[in-house]
C-alpha positions as CSV (number, residue, x, y, z in Angstrom):
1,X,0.0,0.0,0.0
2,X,2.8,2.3,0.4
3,X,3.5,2.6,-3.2
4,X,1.7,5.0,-4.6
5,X,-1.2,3.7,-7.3
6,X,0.8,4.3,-11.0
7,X,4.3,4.3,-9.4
8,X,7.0,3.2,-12.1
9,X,8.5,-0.2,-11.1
10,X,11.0,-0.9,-13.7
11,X,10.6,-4.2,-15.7
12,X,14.2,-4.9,-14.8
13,X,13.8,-4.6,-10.9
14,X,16.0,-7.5,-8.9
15,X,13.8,-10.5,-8.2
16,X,15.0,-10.3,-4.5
17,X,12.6,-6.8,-4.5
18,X,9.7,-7.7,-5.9
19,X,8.0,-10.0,-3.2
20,X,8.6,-6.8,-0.5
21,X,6.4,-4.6,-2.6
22,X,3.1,-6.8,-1.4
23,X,4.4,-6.9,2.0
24,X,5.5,-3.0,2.7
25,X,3.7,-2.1,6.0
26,X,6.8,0.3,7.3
27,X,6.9,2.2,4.2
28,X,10.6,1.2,3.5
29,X,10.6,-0.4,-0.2
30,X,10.2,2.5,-2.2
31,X,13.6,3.9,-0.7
32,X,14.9,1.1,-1.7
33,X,13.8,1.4,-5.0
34,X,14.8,4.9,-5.5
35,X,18.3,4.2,-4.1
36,X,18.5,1.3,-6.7
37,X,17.2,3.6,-9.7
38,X,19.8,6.2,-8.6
39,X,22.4,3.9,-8.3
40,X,21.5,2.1,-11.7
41,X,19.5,4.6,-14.0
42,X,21.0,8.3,-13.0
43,X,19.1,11.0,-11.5
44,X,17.2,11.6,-14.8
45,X,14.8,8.9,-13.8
46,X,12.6,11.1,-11.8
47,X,12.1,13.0,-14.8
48,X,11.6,10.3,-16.8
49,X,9.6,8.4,-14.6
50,X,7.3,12.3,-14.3
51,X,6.6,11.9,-18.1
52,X,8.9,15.2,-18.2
53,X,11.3,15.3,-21.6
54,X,14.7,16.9,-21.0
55,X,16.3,19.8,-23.4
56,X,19.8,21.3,-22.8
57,X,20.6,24.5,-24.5
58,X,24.0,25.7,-25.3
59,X,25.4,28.5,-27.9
60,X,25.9,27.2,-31.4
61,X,29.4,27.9,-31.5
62,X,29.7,25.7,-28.0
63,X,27.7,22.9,-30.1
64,X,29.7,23.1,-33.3
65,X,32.6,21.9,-30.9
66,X,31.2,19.0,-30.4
67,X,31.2,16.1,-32.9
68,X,28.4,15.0,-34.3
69,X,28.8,11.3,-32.6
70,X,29.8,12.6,-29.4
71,X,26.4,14.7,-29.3
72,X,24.6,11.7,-30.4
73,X,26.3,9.3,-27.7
74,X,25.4,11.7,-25.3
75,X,21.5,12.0,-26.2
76,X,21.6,8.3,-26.0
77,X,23.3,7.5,-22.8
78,X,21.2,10.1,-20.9
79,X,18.1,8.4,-19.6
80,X,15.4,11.0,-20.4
81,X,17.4,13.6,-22.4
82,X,15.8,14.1,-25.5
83,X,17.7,16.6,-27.3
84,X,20.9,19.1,-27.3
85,X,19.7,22.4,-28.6
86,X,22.2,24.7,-30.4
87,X,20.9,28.6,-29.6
88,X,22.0,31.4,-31.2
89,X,22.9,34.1,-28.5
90,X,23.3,36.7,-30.8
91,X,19.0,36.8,-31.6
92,X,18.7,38.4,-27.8
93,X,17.2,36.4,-24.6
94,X,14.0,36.7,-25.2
95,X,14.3,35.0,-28.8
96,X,16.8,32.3,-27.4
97,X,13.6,31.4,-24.0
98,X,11.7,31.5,-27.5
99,X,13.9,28.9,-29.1
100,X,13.8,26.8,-26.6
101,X,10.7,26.5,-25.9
102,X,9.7,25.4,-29.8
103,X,12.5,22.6,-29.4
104,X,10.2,20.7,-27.3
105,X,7.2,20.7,-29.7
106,X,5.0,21.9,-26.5
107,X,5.7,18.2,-24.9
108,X,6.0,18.3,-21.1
109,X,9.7,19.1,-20.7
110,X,12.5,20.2,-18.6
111,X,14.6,22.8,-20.4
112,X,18.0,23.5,-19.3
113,X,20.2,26.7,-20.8
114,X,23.6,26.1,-19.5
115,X,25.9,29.4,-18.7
116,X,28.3,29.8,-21.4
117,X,30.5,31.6,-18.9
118,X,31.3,28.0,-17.2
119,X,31.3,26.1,-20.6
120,X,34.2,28.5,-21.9
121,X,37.5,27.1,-22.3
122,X,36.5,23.4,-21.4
123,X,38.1,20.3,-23.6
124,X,35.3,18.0,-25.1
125,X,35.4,15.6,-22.3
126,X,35.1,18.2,-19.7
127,X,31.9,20.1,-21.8
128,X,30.3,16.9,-22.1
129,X,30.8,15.4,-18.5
130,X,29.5,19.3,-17.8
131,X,26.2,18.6,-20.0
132,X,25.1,15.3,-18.4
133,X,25.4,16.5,-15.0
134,X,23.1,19.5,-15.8
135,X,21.2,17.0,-17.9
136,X,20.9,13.9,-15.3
137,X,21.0,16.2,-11.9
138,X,19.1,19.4,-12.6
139,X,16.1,17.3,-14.2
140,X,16.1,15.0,-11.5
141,X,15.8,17.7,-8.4
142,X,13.0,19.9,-10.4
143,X,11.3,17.0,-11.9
144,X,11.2,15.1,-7.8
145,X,9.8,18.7,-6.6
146,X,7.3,18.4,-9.1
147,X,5.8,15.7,-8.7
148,X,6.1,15.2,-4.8
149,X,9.1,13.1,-4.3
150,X,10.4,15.6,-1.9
151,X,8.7,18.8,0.3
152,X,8.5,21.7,-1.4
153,X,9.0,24.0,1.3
154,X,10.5,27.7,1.7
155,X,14.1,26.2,2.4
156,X,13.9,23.0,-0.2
157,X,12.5,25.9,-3.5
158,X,15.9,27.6,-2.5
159,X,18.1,25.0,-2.4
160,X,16.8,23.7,-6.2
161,X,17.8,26.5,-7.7
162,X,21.1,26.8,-6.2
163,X,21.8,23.5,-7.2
164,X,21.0,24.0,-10.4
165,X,23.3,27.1,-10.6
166,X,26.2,25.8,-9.1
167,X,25.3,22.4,-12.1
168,X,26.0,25.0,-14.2
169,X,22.6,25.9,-15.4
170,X,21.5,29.7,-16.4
171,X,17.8,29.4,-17.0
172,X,15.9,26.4,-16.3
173,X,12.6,26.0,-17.8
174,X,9.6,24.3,-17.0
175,X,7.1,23.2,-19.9
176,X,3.9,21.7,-18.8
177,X,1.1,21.6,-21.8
178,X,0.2,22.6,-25.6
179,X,-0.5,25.3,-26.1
180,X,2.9,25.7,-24.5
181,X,3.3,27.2,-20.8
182,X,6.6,27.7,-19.6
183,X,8.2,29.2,-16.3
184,X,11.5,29.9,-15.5
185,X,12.7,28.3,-12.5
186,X,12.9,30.3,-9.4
187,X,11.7,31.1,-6.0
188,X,8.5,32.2,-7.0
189,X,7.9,29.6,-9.8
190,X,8.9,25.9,-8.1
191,X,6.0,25.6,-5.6
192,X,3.7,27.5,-8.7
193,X,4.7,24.2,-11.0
194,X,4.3,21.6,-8.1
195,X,0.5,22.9,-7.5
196,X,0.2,22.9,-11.5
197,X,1.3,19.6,-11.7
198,X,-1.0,18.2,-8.9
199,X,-3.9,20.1,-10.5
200,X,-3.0,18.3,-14.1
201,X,-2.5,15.1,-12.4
202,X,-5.5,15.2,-10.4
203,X,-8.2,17.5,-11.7
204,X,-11.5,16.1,-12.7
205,X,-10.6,16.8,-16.3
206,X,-13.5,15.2,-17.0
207,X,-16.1,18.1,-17.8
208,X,-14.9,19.0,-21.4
209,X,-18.5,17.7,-22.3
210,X,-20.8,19.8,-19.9
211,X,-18.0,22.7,-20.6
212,X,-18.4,22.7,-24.1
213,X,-22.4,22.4,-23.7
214,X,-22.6,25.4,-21.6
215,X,-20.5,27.3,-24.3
216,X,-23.4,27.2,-26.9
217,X,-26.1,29.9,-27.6
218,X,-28.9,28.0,-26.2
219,X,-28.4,26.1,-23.0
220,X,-28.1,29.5,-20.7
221,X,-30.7,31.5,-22.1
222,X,-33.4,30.7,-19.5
223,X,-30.7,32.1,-16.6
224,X,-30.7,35.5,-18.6
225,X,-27.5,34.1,-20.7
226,X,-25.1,33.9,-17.4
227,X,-24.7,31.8,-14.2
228,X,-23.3,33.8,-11.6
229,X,-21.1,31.2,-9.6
230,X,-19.4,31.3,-6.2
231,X,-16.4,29.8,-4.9
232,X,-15.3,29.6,-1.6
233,X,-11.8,28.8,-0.5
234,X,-10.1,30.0,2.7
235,X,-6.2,29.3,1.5
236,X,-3.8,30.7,-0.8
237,X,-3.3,26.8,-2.5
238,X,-7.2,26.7,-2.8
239,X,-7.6,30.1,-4.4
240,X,-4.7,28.8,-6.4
241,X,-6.8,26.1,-8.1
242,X,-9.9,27.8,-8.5
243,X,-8.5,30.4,-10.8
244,X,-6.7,26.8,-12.5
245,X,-10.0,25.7,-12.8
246,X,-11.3,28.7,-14.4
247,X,-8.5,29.3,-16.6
248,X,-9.2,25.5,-18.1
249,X,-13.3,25.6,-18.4
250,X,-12.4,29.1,-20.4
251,X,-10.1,27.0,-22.4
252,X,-12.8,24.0,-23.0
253,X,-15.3,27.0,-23.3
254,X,-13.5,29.0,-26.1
255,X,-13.8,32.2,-23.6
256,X,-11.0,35.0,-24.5
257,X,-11.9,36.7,-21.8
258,X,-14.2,37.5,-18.8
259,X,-16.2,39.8,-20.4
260,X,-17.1,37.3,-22.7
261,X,-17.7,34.7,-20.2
262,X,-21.2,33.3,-19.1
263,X,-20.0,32.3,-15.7
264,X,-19.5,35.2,-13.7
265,X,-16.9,33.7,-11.3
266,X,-16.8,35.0,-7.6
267,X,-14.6,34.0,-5.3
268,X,-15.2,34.5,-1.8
269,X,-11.6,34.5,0.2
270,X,-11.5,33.5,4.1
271,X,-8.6,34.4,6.1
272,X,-5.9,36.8,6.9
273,X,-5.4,38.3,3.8
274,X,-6.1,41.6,2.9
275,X,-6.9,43.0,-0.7
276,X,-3.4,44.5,-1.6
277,X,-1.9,40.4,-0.2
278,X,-4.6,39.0,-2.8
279,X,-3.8,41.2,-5.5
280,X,-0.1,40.2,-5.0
281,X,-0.7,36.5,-4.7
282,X,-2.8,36.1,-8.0
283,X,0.0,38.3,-9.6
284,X,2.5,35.7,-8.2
285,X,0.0,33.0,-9.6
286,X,0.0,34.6,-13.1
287,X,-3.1,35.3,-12.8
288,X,-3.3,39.0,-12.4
289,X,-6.4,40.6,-13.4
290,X,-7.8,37.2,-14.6
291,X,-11.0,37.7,-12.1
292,X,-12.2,41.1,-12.0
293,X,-11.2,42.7,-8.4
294,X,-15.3,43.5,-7.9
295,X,-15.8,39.9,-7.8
296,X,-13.3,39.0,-4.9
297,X,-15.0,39.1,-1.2
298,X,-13.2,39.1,1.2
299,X,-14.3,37.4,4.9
300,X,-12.8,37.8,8.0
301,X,-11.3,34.2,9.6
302,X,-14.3,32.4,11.3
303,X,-17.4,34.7,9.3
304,X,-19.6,32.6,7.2
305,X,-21.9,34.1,4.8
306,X,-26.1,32.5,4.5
307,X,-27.6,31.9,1.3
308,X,-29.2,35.3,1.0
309,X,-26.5,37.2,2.5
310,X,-24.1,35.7,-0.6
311,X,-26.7,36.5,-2.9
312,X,-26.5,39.9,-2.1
313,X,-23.2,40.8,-1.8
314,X,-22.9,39.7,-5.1
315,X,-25.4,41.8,-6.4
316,X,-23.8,44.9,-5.2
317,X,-20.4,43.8,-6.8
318,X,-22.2,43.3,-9.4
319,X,-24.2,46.5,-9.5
320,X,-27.3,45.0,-10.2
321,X,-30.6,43.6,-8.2
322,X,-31.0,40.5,-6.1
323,X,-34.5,39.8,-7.6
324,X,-36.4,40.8,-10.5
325,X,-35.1,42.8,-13.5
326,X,-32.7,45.7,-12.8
327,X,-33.2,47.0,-16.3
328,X,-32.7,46.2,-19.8
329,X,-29.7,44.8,-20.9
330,X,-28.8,43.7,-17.4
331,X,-29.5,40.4,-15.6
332,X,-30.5,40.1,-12.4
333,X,-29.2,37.5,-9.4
334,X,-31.7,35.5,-8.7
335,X,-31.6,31.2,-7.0
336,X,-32.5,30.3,-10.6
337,X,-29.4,31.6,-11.8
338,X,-26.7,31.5,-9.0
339,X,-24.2,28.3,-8.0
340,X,-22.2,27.8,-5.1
341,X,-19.2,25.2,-4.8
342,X,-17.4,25.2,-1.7
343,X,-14.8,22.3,0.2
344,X,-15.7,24.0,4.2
345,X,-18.8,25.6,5.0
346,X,-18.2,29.2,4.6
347,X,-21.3,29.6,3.0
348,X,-24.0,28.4,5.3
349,X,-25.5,25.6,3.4
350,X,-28.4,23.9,5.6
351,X,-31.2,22.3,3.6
352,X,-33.8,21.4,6.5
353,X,-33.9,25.6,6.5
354,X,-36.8,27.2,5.1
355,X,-34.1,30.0,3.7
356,X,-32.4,26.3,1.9
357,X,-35.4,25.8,0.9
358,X,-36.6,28.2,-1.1
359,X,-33.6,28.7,-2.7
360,X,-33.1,25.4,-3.9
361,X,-36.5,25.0,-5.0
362,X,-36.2,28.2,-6.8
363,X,-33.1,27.0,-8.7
364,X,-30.1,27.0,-7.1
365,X,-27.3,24.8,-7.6
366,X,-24.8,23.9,-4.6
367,X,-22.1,21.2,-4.2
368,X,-19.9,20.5,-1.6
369,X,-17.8,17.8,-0.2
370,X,-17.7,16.0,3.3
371,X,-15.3,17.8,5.5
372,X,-12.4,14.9,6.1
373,X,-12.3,14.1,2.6
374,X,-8.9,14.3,0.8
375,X,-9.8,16.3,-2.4
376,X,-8.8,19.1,-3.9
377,X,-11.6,22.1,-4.2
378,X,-11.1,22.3,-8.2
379,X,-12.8,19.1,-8.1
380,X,-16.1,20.6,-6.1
381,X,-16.0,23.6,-8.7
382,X,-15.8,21.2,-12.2
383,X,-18.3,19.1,-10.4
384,X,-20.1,22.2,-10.1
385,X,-20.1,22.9,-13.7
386,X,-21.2,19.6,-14.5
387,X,-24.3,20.1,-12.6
388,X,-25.0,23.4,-14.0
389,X,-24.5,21.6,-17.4
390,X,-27.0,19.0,-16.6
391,X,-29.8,21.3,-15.1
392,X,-29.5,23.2,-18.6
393,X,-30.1,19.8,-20.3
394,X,-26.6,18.8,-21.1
395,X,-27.4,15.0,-22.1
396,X,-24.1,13.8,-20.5
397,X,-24.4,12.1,-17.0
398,X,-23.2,13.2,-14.1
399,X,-21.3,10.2,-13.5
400,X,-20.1,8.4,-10.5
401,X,-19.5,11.0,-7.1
402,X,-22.5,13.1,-7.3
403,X,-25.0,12.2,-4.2
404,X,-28.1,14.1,-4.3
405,X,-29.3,15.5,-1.3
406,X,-32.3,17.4,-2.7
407,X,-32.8,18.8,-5.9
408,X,-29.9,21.3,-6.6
409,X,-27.8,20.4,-3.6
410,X,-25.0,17.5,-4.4
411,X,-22.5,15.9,-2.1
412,X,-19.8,15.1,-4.1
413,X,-17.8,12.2,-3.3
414,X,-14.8,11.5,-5.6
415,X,-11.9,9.2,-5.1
416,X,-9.0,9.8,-2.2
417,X,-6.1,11.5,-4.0
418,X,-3.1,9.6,-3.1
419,X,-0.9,12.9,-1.7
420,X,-1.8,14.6,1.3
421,X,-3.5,17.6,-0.1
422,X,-3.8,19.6,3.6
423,X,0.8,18.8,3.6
424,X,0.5,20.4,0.2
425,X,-1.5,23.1,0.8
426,X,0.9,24.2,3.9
427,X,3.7,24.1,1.8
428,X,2.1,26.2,-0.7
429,X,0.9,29.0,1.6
430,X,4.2,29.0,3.5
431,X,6.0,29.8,0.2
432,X,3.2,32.2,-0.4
433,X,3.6,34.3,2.8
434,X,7.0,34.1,2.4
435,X,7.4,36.0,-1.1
436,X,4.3,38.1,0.1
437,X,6.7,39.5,3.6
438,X,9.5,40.0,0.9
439,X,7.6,41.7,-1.8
């Protein structure tokens, strides 16, 4: 049980190994297994083994040094490395991050541009010994940050990069999806990528359907042609994957932008953070300006908002009336076309009250999740979407998860997540607060 569901055991693992995998109660077999791929297979293997291809960059003149067999030798022997890229310097940084990036075709990838001021003046055997370490060691630290093979904490983010600059390594970057979306490594990007990559690995993902239903002309046009939607986190990591969540049922959805977007996205925000610390974060995020600063509420640490209470603040932010119309043009916020999607009960969700009541039965769609359950809140909000989806007559099914409580109000129950989402989520804001006391 210790081994995670999906963890690589390599086909040539020593016969002596393979009966303690059934038998691991203490925990101690996958240490030995990632000893014996380190001893055997090179660092790379992490990156490898995270489905992450690895790029090194060097200047053309460094490359034309090289012969062509020793280059290939080297792209061989190197577990993982998929390519030596020659840049040309001259065409300015920004070209050369450019360069790089369209080597690796948009596949997930670990780009490495090595510092030409430590490559100068090395013999071949020196250059290339200098290549595989960057190529084998760099990989293997960013790629076993990534994908939870070791904390990443305010003190571990550090001491990646400075490995990576003292392997030799100017710019490291960090390509995740096509259409291509690269960071460069640093302070501020590390733990950014490790939330990224639990949110591809373990987001629903599963909503393209009622995503792409809700994009058409017809489906929202008894809700006044918008559902005004609510989301309630009380953490920087779960405000983090909300706006990921957004950003990826825009993509499925073909919106450009928010004012184009059906689904007025709130976001109601819990906690010690004030607006200027928000604004900061989601700029940290790269998400600055992606959710319009009137849609933001901010709640004091312990304040919960009822039904109606919710429904009105977001009228005001939204300048418009709680019931009824508010004039043409404009839609009103009304149960019929609001959501809610929450992990904790922030908003006050009780359906034996009459206030429940007569919201749900005038159209109001709510899902949450049961308090000790290990899930991340982007799953509540694309489970949210699917129901929306479905109550505009999306034919997809909802699917296995979604317990209905009453009509409009879902429990939703997905699978455990093997990682421990509340470690995660400490790490994150403790990076967070970190870069937000140095900004």
């Amino acid at each position: 049980d210790a081994v995670q569901e999906g963890s690589p055991v390599p086909a040539n693992m020593p016969e002596w190994l393979k009966p303690l995998i059934d038998k691991d109660d203490a925990g101690e077999v996958m240490p030995v297994i990632e000893k014996w791929r380190a001893e055997t297979m090179g660092e790379a293997h992490a990156a490898v083994s995270s489905g992450f291809e690895v790029y090194v960059g060097i200047r053309s003149e460094t490359y034309g040094k090289l012969a062509a067999g020793d280059i290939a030798d080297l792209e061989k022997s190197i577990r993982g490395l998929k390519k030596v890229v020659p840049l040309d310097l001259s065409r300015g940084r920004e070209q050369v991050l450019k360069d790089l990036e369209k080597a690796t075709g948009g596949n997930k990838s670990i780009v490495i541009l090595l510092d030409e001021t430590v490559l100068d003046g090395m013999g071949t055997s020196m250059l290339l010994a200098t290549i595989k370490d960057a190529a084998e060691k760099v990989s293997g630290d960013v790629a076993s940050s990534l994908d939870g093979g070791r904390d990443v904490s305010p003190e571990s983010v550090k001491a990646v990069t400075d490995l990576a600059g003292m392997r030799g390594a100017l710019k490291v970057l960090v390509c995740r999806q096509a259409p291509l979306v690269s960071k460069e490594l640093n302070e501020k990007s590390l733990f950014q990528l490790r939330a990224e990559e639990i949110f591809s690995l373990y987001a629903n993902h599963g909503y393209s359907e009622s995503a792409g239903y809700l994009a058409l002309p017809g489906p929202l046009k008894n809700n006044g042609g918008k559902i005004y939607a609510a989301s309630a986190v009380e953490s920087a990591f779960e405000l983090k994957f909300i706006l990921e969540s957004i950003r990826e049922r825009r993509d499925l959805m073909g919106v450009k932008s928010e004012m184009d977007d059906p689904i007025k996205d709130f976001i109601l925000i819990r906690g010690a953070f004030n607006q200027q610390q928000i604004e900061e974060m989601m700029k940290i995020m790269g998400y600055e300006n992606y959710v319009d600063k009137k849609r933001i509420i901010l709640l004091e640490s312990g304040k919960r908002l009822s039904l109606e209470e919710l429904k009105n603040r977001m009228a005001v932010a939204e300048n418009t009336e709680a019931e009824g119309s508010s004039g043409e043009g404009v839609t009103a916020i009304g149960w019929n076309n609001m959501a809610v999607n929450q992990k904790t009960d922030i908003v006050i969700i009780d359906e034996t009250t009459e206030e429940s009541r007569e919201a749900f039965d005038g159209g109001l769609v709510a899902v949450k999740a049961e308090k000790a359950r290990n899930v991340l809140n982007s799953q509540i909000y694309e489970a949210m979407i699917q129901v929306i989806a479905r109550r505009c007559g999306a034919p997809s099914p909802l699917g296995a998860g979604f317990n209905e409580v009453r009509k409009g109000l879902f429990l939703f129950l997905p699978e455990t997540l093997p990682i421990d989402i509340d470690h995660e989520s400490a790490m994150y804001d403790a990076n967070m607060v970190r870069l937000l006391k140095n900004a």
